[in-house]
C-alpha positions as CSV (number, residue, x, y, z in Angstrom):
1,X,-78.1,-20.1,42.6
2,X,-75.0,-19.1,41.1
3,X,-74.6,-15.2,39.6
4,X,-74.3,-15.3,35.5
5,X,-71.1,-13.7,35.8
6,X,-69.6,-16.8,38.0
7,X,-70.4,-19.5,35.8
8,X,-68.9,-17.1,32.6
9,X,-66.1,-16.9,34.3
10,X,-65.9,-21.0,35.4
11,X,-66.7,-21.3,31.5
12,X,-64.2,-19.4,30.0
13,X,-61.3,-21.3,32.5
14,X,-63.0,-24.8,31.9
15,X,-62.9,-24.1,27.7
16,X,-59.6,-22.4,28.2
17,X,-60.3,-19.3,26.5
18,X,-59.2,-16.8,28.9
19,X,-55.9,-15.7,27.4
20,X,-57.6,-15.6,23.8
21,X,-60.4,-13.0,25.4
22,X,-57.5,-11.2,27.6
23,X,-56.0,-10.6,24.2
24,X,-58.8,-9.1,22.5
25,X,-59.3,-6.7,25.7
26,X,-55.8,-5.1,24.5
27,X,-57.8,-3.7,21.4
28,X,-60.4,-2.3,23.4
29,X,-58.4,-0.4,25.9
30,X,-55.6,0.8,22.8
31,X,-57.0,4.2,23.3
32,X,-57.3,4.5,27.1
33,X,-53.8,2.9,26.7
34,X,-52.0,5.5,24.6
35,X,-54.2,8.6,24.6
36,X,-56.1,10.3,21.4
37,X,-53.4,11.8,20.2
38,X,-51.8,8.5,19.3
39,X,-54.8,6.8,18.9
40,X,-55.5,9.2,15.9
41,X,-52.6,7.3,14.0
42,X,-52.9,4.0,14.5
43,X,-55.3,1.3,14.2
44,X,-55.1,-1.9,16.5
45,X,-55.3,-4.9,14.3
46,X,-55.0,-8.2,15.8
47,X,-53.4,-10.0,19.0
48,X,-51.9,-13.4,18.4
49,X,-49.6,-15.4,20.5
50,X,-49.0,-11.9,22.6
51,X,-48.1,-10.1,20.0
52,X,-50.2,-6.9,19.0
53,X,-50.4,-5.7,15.6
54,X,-50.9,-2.0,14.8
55,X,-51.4,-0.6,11.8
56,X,-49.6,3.5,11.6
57,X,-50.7,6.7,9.4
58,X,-47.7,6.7,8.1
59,X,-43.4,5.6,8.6
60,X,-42.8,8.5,10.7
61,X,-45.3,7.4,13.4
62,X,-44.2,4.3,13.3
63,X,-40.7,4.7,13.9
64,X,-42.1,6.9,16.9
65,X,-44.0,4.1,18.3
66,X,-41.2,1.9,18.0
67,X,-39.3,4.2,20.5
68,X,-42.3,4.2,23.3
69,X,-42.8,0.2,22.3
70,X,-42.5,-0.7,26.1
71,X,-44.1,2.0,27.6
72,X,-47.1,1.2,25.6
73,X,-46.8,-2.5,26.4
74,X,-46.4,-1.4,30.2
75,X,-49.6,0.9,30.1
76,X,-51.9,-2.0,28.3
77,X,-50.7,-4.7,30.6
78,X,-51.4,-2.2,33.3
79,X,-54.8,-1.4,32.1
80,X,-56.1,-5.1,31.4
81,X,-54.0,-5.9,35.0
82,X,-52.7,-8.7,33.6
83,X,-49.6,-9.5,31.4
84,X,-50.6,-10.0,28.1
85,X,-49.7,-8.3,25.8
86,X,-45.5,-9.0,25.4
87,X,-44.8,-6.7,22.8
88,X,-46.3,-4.8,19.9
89,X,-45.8,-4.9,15.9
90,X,-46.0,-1.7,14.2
91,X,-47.0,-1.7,10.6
């Protein structure tokens, strides 16, 4: 008998849904990813095609953000241990 979490797993390849679940496990980890601090500023909107959407407090943090873009991207990736996320839309 095969464990539940196989046969997910064997489901999720077989309807190719992986990268679209990867994708949503960027906005779950945003504030392990970036600490509370910035968490407190932003908001995590939406993943599509690799690119993830964040909505800012306000102009100043998102010019911030736009400075640490790749670390942020580097420090999700590293958290989901996959490359998903390629890059990261302040707004």
């Amino acid at each position: 008998m095969e464990h539940i979490a196989g046969a997910l797993k064997k489901l999720i390849k077989k309807q190719g849904i992986e990268k679209e679940i990867n994708q949503q496990k960027a906005l779950d980890v945003w504030e392990e990813a970036v600490g509370k601090k910035i968490k407190d500023h932003t908001e995590p909107i939406e993943v599509r095609f690799g690119v993830l959407t964040v909505k800012t407090s306000s102009s100043v943090w998102r010019q911030e953000l736009q400075f640490q873009r790749k670390n942020i991207v580097d420090s999700i990736n590293q958290k989901l241990k996959k490359t998903t996320i390629k890059d990261i839309r302040f707004i």
